[in-house]
N, C-alpha and C positions, 0 to 999 in steps of 0.2 A: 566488474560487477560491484554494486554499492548494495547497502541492504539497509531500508528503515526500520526504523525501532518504533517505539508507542507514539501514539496520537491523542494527545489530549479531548476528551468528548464530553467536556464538561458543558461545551456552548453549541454545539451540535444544532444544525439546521440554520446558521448564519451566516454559511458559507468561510468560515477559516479554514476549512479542512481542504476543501480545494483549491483554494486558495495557496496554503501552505503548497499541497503536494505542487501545483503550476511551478512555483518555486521551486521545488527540488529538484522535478526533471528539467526545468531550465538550468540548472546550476550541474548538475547530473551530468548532461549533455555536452555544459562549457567543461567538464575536466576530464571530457574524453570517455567514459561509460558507456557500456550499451547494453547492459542489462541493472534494472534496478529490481530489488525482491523484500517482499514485506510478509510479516506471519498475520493474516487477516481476521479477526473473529470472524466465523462467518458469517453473524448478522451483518456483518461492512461488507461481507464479498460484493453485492451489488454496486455499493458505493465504487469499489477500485475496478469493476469492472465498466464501467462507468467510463473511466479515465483510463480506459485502454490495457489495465491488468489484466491478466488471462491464471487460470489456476494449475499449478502443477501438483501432482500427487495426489496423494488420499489428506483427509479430513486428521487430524490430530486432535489431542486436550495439551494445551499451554495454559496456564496459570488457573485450572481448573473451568476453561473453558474452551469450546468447540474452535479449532483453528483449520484455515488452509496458506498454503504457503501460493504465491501467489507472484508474479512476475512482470515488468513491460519491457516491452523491445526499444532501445532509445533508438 
């Protein structure tokens, strides 16, 4: 299992961010992973669900905001 960390969302709706992630679970994939897990604000849940994420757990506060922890199956 790999786990991502923060996503830059300064440029948000130019597509880097899918971008980006296409990359990781291609790279993910090539080193053998098959679970990757990210802590989502939840205004992105849609986004990562989007791209195949699915959410595990209850709702949390991370860095004083709303999170879900959230999962894909490589």
């Amino acid at each position: 299992m790999l786990r991502i960390g923060r996503m830059l969302t300064v440029e948000r709706g130019k597509g880097y961010a899918k971008y980006l992630m296409a990359r990781i679970v291609a790279e993910a994939r090539a080193q053998g992973a098959h679970i990757l897990r990210l802590h989502a604000q939840m205004q992105a849940a849609p986004f990562y669900e989007h791209l195949g994420f699915h959410a595990v757990g209850e709702p949390f506060v991370e860095a004083e905001l709303p999170h879900i922890t959230m999962e894909l199956s490589l």
